[in-house]
TORFI-756252 format. One record per residue (C-alpha): residue in one letter; y, z, x. Coordinates in nm, 3 decimals. Layout:
N
rec residuo:a; py:Y; pz:Z; px:X
...
//
This chain:
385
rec residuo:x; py:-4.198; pz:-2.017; px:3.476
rec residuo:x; py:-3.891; pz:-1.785; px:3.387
rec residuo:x; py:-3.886; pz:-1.685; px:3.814
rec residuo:x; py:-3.931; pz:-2.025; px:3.905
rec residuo:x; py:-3.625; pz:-2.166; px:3.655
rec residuo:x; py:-3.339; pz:-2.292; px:3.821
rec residuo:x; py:-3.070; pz:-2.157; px:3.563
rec residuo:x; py:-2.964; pz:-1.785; px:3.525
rec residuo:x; py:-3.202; pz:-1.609; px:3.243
rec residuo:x; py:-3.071; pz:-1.287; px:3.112
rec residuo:x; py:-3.248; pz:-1.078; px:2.816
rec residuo:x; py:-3.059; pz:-0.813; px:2.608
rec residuo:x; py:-3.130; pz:-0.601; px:2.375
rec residuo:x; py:-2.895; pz:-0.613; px:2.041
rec residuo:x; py:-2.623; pz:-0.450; px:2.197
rec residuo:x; py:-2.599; pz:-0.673; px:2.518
rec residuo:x; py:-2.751; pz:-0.460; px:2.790
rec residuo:x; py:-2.935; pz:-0.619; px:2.996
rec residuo:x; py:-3.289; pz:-0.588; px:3.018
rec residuo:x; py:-3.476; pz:-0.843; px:3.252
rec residuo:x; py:-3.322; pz:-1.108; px:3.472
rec residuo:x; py:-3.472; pz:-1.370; px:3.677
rec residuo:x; py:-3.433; pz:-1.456; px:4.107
rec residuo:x; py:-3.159; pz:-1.740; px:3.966
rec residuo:x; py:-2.937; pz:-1.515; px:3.772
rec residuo:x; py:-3.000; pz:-1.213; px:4.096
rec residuo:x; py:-2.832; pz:-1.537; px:4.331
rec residuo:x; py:-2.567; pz:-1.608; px:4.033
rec residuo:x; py:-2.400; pz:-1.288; px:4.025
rec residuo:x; py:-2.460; pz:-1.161; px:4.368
rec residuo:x; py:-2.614; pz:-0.801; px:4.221
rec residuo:x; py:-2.963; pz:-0.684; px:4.311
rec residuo:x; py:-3.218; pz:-0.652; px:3.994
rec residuo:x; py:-3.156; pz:-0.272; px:3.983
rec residuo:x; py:-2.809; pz:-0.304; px:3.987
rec residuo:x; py:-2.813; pz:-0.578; px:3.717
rec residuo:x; py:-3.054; pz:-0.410; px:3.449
rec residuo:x; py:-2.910; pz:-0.181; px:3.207
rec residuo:x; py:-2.518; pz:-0.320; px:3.250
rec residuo:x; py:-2.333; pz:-0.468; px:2.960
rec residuo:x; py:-2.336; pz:-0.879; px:2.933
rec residuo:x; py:-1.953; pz:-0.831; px:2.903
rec residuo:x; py:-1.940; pz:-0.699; px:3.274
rec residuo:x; py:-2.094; pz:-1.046; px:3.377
rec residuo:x; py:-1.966; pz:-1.293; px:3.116
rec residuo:x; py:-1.607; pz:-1.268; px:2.979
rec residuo:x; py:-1.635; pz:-1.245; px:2.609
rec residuo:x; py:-2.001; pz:-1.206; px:2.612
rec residuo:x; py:-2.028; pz:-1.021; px:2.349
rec residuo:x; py:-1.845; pz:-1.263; px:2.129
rec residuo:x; py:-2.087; pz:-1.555; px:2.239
rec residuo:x; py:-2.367; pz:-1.302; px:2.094
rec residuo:x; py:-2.241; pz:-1.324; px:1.797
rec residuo:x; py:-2.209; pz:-1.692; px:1.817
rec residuo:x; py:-2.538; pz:-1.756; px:1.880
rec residuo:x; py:-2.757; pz:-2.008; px:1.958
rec residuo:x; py:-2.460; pz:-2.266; px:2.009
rec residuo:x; py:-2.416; pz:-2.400; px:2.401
rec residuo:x; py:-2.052; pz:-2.272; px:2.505
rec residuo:x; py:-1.861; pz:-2.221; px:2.789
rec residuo:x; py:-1.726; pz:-1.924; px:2.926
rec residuo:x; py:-1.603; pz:-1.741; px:3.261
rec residuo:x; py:-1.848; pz:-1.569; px:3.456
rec residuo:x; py:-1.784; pz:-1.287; px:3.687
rec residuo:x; py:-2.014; pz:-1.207; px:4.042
rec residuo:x; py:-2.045; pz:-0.856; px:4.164
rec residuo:x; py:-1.738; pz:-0.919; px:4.387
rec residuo:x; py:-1.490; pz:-0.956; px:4.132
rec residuo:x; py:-1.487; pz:-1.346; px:4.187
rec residuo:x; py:-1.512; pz:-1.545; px:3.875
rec residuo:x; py:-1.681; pz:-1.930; px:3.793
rec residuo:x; py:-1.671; pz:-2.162; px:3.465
rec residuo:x; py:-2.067; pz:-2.171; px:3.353
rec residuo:x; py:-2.185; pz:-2.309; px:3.047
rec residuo:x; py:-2.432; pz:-2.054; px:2.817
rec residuo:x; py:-2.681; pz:-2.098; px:2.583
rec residuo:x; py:-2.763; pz:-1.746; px:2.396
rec residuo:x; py:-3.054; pz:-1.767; px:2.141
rec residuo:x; py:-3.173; pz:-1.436; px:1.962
rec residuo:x; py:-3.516; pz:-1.326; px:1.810
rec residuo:x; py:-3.714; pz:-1.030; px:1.700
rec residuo:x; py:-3.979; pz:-0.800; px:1.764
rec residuo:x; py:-4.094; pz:-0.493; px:1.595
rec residuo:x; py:-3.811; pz:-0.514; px:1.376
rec residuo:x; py:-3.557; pz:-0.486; px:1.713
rec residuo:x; py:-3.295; pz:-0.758; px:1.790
rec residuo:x; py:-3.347; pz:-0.941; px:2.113
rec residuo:x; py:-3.103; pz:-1.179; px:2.282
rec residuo:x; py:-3.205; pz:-1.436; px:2.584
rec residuo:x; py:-2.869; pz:-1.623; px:2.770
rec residuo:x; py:-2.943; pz:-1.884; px:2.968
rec residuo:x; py:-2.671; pz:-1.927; px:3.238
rec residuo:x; py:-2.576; pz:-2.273; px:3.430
rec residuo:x; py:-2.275; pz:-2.231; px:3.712
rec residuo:x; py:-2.176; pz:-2.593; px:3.729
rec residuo:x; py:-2.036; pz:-2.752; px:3.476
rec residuo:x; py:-1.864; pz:-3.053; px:3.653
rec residuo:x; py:-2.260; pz:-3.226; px:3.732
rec residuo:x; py:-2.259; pz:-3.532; px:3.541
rec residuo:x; py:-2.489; pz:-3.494; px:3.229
rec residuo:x; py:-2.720; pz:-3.743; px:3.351
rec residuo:x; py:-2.818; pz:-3.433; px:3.591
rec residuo:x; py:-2.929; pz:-3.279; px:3.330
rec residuo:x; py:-3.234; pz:-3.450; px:3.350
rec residuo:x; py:-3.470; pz:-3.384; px:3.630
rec residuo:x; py:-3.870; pz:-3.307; px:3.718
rec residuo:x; py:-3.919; pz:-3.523; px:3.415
rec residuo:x; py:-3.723; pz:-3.269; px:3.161
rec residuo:x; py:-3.422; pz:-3.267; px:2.976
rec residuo:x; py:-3.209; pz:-2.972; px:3.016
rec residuo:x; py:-3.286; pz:-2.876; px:2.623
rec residuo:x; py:-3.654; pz:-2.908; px:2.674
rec residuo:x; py:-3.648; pz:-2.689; px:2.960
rec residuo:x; py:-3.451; pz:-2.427; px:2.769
rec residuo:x; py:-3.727; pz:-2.447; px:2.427
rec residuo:x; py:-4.000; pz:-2.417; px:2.733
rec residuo:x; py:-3.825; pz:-2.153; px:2.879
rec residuo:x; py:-3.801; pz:-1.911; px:2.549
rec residuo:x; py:-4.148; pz:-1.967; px:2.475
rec residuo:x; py:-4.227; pz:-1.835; px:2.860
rec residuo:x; py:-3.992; pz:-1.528; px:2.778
rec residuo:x; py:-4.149; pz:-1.433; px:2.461
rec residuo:x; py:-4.473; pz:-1.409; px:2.684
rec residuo:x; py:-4.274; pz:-1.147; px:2.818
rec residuo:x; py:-4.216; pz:-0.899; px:2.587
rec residuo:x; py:-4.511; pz:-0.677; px:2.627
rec residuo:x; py:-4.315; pz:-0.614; px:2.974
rec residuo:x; py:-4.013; pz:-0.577; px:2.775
rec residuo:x; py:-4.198; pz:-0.300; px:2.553
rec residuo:x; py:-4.288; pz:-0.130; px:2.842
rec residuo:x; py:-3.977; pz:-0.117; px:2.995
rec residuo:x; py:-3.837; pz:-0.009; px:2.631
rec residuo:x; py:-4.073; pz:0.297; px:2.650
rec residuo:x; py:-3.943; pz:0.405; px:2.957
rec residuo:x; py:-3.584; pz:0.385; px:2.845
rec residuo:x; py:-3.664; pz:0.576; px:2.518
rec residuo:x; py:-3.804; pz:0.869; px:2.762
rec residuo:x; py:-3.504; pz:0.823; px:2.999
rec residuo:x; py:-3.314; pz:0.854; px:2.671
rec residuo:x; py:-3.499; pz:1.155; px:2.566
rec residuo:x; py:-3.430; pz:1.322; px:2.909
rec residuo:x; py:-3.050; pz:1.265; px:2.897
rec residuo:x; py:-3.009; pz:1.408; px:2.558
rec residuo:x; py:-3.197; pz:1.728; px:2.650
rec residuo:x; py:-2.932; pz:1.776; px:2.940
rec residuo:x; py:-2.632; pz:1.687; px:2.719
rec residuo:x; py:-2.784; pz:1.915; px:2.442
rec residuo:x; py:-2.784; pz:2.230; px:2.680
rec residuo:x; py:-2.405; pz:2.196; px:2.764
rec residuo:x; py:-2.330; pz:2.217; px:2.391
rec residuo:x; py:-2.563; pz:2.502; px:2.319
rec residuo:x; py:-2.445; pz:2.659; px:2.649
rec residuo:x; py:-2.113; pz:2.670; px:2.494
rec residuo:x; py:-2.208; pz:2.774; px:2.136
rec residuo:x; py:-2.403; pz:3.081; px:2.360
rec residuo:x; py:-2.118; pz:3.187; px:2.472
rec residuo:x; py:-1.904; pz:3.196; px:2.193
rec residuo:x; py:-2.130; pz:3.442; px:2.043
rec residuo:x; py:-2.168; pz:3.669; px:2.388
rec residuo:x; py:-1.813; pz:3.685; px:2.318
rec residuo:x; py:-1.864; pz:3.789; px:1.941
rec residuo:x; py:-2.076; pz:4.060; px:2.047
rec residuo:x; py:-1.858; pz:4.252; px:2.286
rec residuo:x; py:-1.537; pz:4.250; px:2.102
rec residuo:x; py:-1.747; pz:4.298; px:1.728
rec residuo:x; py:-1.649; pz:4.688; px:1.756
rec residuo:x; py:-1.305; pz:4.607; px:1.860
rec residuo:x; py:-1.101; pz:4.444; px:1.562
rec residuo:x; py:-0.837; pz:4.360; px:1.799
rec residuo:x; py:-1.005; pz:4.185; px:2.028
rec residuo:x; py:-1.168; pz:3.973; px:1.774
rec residuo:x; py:-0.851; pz:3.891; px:1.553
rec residuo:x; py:-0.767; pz:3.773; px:1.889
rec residuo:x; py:-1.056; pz:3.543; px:1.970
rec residuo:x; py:-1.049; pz:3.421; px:1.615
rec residuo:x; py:-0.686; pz:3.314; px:1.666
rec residuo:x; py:-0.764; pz:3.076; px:1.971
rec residuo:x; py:-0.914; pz:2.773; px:1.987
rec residuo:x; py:-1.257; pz:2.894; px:2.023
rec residuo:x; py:-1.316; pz:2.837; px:1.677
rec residuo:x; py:-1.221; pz:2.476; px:1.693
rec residuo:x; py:-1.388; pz:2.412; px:1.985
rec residuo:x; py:-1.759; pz:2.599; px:1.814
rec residuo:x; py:-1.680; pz:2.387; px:1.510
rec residuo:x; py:-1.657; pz:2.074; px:1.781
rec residuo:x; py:-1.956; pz:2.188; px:1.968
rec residuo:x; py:-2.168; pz:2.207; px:1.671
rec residuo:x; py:-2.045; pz:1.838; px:1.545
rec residuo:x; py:-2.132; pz:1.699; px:1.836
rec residuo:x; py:-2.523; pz:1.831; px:1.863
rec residuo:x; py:-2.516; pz:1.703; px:1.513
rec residuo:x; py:-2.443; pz:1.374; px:1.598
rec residuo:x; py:-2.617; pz:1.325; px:1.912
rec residuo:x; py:-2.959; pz:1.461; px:1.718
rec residuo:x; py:-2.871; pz:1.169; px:1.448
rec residuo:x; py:-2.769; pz:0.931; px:1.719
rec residuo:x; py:-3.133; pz:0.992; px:1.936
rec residuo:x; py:-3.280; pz:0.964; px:1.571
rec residuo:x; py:-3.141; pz:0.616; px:1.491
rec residuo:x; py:-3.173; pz:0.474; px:1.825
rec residuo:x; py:-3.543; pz:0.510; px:1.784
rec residuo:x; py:-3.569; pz:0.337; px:1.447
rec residuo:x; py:-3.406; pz:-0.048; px:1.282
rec residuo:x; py:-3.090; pz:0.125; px:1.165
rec residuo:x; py:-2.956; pz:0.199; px:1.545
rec residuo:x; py:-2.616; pz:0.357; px:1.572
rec residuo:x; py:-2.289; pz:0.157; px:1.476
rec residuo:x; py:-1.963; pz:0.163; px:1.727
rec residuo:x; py:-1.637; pz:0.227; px:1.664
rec residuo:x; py:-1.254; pz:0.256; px:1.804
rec residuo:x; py:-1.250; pz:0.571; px:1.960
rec residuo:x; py:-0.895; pz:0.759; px:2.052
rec residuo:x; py:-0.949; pz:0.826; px:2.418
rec residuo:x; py:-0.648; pz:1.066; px:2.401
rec residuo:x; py:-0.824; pz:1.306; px:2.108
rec residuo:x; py:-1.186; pz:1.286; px:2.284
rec residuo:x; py:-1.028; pz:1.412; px:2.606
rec residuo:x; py:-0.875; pz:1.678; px:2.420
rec residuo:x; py:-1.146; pz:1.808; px:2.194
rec residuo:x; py:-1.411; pz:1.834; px:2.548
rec residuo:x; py:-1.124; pz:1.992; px:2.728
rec residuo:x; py:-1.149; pz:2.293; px:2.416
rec residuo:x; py:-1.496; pz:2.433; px:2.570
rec residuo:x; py:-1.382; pz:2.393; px:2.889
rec residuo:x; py:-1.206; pz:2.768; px:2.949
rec residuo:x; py:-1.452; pz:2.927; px:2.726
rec residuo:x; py:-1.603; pz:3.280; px:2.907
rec residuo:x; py:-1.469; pz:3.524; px:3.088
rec residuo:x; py:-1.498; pz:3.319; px:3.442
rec residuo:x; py:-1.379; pz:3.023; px:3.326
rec residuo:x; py:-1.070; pz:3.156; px:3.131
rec residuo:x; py:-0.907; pz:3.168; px:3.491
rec residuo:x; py:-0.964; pz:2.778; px:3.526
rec residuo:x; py:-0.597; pz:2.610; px:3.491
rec residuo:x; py:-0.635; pz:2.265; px:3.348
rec residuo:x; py:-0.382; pz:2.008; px:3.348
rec residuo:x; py:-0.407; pz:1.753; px:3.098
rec residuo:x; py:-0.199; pz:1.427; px:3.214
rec residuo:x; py:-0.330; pz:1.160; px:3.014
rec residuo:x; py:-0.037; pz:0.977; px:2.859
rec residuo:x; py:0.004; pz:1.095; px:2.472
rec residuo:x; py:0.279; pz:0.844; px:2.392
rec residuo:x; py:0.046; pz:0.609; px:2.301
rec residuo:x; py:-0.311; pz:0.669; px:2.159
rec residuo:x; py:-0.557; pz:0.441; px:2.359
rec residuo:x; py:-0.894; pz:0.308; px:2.205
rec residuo:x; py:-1.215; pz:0.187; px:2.362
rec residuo:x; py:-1.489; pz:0.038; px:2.157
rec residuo:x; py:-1.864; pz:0.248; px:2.160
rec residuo:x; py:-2.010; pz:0.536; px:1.971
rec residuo:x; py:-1.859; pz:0.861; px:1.926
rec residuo:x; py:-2.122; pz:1.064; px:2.108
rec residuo:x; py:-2.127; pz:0.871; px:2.420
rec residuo:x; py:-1.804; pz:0.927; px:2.516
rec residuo:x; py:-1.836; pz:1.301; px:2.432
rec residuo:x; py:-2.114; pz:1.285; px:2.695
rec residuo:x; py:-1.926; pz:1.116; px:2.914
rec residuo:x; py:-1.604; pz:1.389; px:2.910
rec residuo:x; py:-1.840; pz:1.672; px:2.902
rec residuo:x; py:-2.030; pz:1.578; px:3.199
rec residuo:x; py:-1.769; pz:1.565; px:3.426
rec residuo:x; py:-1.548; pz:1.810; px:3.298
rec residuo:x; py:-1.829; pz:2.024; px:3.350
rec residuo:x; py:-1.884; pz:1.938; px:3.696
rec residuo:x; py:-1.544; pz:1.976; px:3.738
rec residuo:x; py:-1.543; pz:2.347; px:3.639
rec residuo:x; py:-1.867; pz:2.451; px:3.816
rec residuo:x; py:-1.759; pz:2.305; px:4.125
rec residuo:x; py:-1.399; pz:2.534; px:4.068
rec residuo:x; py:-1.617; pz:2.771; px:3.997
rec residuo:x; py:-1.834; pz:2.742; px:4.318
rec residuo:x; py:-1.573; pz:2.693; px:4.589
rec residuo:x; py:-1.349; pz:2.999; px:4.458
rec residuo:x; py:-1.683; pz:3.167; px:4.443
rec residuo:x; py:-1.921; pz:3.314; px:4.620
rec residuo:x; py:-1.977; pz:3.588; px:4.313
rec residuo:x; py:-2.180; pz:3.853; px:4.285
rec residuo:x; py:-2.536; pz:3.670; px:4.306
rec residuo:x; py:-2.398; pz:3.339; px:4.515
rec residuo:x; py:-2.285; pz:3.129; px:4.149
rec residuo:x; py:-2.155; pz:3.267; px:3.848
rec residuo:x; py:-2.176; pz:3.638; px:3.819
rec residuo:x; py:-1.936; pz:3.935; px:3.750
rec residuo:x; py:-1.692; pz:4.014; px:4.081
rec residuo:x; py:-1.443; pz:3.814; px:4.240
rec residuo:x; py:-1.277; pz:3.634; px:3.963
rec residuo:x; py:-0.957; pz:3.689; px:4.076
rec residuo:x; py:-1.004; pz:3.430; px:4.400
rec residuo:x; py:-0.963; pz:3.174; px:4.141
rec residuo:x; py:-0.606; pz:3.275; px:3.983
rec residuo:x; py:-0.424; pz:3.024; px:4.209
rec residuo:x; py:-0.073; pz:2.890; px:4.146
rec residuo:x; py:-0.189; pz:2.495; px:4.111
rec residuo:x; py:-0.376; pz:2.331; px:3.862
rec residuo:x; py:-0.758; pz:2.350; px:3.931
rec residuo:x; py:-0.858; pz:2.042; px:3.700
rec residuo:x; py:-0.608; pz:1.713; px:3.686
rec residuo:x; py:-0.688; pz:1.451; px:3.375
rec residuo:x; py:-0.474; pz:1.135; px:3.458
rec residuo:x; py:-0.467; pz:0.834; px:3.278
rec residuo:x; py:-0.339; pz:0.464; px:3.380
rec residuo:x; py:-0.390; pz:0.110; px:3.204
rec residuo:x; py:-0.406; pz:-0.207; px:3.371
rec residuo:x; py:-0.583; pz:-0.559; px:3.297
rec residuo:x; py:-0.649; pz:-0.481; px:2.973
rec residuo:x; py:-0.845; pz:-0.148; px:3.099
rec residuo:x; py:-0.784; pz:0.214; px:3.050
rec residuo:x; py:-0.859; pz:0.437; px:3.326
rec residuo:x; py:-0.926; pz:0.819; px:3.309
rec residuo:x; py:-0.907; pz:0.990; px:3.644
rec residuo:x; py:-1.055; pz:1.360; px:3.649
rec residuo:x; py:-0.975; pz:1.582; px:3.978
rec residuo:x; py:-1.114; pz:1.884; px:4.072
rec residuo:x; py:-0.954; pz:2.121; px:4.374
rec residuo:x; py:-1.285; pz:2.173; px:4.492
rec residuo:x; py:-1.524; pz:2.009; px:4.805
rec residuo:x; py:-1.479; pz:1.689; px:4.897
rec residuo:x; py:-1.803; pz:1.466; px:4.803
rec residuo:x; py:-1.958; pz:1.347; px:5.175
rec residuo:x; py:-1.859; pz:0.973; px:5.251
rec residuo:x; py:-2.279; pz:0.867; px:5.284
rec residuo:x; py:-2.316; pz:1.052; px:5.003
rec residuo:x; py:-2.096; pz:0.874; px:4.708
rec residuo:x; py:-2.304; pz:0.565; px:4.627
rec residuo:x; py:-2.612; pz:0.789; px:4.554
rec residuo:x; py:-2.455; pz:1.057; px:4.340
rec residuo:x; py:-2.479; pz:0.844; px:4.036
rec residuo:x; py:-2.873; pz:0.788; px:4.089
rec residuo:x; py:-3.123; pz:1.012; px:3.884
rec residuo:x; py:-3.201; pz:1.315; px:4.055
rec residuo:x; py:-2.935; pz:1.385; px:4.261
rec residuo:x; py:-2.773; pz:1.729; px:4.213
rec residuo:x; py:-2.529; pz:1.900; px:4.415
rec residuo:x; py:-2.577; pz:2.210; px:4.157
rec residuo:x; py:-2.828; pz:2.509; px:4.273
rec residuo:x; py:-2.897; pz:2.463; px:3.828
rec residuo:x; py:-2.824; pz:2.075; px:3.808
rec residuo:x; py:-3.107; pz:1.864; px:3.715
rec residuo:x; py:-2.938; pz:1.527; px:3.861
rec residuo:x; py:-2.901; pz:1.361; px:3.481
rec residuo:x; py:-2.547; pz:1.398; px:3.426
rec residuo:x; py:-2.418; pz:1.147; px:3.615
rec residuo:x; py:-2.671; pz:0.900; px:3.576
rec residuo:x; py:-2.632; pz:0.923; px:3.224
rec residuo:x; py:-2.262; pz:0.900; px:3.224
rec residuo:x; py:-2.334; pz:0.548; px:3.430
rec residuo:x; py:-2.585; pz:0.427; px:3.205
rec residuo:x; py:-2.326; pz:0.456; px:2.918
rec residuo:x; py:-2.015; pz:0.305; px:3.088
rec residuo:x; py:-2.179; pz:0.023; px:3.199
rec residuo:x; py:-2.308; pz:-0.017; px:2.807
rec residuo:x; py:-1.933; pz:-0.007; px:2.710
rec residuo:x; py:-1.868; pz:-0.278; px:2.981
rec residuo:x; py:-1.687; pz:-0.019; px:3.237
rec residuo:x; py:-1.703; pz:0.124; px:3.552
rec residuo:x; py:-1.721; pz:0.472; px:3.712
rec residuo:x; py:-1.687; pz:0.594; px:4.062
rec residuo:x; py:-1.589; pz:0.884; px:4.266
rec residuo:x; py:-1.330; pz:0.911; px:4.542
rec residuo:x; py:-1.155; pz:1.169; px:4.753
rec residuo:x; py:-0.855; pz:1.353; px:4.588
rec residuo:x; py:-0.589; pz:1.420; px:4.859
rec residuo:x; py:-0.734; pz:1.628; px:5.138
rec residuo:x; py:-0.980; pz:1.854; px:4.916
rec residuo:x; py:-1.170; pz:1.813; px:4.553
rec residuo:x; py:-1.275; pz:1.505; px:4.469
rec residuo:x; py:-1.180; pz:1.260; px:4.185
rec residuo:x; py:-1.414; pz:1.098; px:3.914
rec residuo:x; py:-1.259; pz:0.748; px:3.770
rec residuo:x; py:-1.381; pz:0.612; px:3.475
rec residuo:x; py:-1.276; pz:0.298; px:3.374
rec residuo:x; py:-1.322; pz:0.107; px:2.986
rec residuo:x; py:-1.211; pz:-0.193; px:2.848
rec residuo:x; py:-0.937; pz:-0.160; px:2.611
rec residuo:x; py:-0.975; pz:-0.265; px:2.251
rec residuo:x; py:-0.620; pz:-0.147; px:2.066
rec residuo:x; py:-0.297; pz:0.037; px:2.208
rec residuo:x; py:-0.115; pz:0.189; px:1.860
rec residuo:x; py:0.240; pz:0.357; px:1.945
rec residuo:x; py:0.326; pz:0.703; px:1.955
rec residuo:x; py:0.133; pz:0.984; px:2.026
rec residuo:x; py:-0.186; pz:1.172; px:1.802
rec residuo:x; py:-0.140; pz:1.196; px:1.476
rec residuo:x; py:-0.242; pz:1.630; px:1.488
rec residuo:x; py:0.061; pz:1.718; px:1.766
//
């Protein structure tokens, strides 16, 4: 049986999440099975995604445990279908330096334990539909929550339309910001993230690309100050433009990403300089908020072949007990929030083979890191400054 094998088993789906893993692979890595499912093969296995590709040939690689320690293993990836959907199995061995006569034992050679294996895993995949199902809903559920940011934003663009449409003034003015930009943005982005949901749910699933991690900050920063509240938010955009940055994934992820936790960001500004009117974001005292430092920091820093985006707010700092479970589903600090924001922005780092985590900044706000694996580093600074 799969549980009772003595080598790691991993299953992924065609872009190398994981989807099932067995007791051995739980006592390989040192992660739990919740922890495990739904991160990235290239989190576990360096170049994992590259042995993917190379499949079904036995090869050896570098394997990484949850503490950061790492291990020579030797993998054996083999790939087949159902329903038209790419499935990958890895079969993981830790030791390398047993002799190959070792290889043999119970009565089986290692390769005829591995062809008796796959066939147990295939018996398997009605589990593996199941747990698909759930992930399209989970899927559905994010989208919905990333969908009503954008159309939040594209609401209040045209509140703003309305008040100033008998003032010509007022609207040359609004038309001469960046709040046309930033609409034009907004309404790209549902675009994409309704062809996106579309795709993932049929064969032709979404293709990555190199993404400029300078312009994507950028462009989610645009909705940011948007209404009359938020227009008082000072933002101050740090992330080194000498250099434009890419990370591999699809375009509408990383939107999500930004958007979640500059949005955070800003309601929890908007909260602590607060209370308003009705105790969150009505008319009153607006002018609380017009203080002399920046409000929102965006940092940037690379290092081990990583790029890592820091966002601070200058608002409450996040409860020590409470910072391991603000990434789980549910969890909402918000009197509005639903608790999907941050699990979704998990869900998708640890598809691009990153990391996210909060911490403390200085003595009051708190700090969101999100950290990606770097793919290209071109010099000098965006190509629209």
């Amino acid at each position: 049986m799969v549980e009772a094998a003595r080598d790691a088993i991993l299953v992924m789906d065609h872009k190398g999440s994981i989807m099932y893993c067995n007791s051995a692979a739980i006592r390989l890595f040192g992660y739990n099975s919740d922890e495990i499912i739904g991160v990235n093969i290239r989190v576990l296995l360096l170049k994992g995604g590259d042995l993917i590709q190379r499949e079904p040939k036995i090869s050896e690689s570098v394997a990484v445990k949850k503490d950061g320690s790492k291990f020579p293993a030797e993998v054996v990836i083999s790939g087949y279908e159902l329903d038209n959907r790419r499935y990958f199995m890895a079969t993981v061995r830790g030791n390398l330096y047993q002799q190959r006569e070792e290889d043999i034992y119970d009565g089986e050679s290692y390769s005829y334990r591995q062809a008796k294996i796959e066939v147990e895993t295939l018996l398997k995949q009605k589990e593996l539909l199941i747990r698909q199902q759930d992930q399209i809903f989970e899927m559905y559920a994010y989208s919905a929550h990333t969908l009503k940011n954008y159309i939040s934003t594209i609401i209040t663009f045209f509140e703003l339309l309305k008040k100033r449409k008998n003032k010509p003034e007022k609207l040359n003015e609004l038309l001469e910001e960046d709040y046309i930009e930033s609409l034009d943005f907004e309404l790209q982005s549902m675009y994409d993230l309704l062809v996106s949901v579309l795709k993932s749910t049929s064969v032709n699933n979404v293709e990555e690309g190199d993404l400029d991690v300078n312009e994507y900050i950028k462009k989610n920063l645009l909705p940011l100050r948007m209404g009359k509240k938020s227009s008082c938010l000072k933002v101050e955009n740090n992330f080194p433009s000498d250099k434009r940055y890419y990370v591999r994934g699809i375009a509408v992820n990383l939107n999500t990403i930004l958007r979640n936790i500059f949005n955070n960001a800003r309601d929890e500004i908007l909260m602590y300089y607060g209370p308003w009117d009705d105790g969150f974001y009505a008319e009153g005292n607006i002018n609380v908020i017009d203080t002399e430092e920046s409000h929102i920091i965006i940092e940037g820093y690379v290092d081990d072949n990583n790029v890592l985006i820091k966002i601070s707010n200058r608002g409450r700092l996040i409860p020590e007990e409470k910072k391991e479970f603000i990434f789980e589903k549910g969890v909402t600090f918000k009197a509005t929030g639903t608790g999907y924001g941050l699990t979704d922005c998990r869900k998708i780092v640890r598809e691009m083979g990153g990391k996210i985590w909060a911490e403390d900044f200085a003595d009051k706000g708190s700090t969101f890191c999100i950290q990606l694996p770097l793919v290209n580093v071109i010099e000098g600074g965006s190509t629209d400054d």
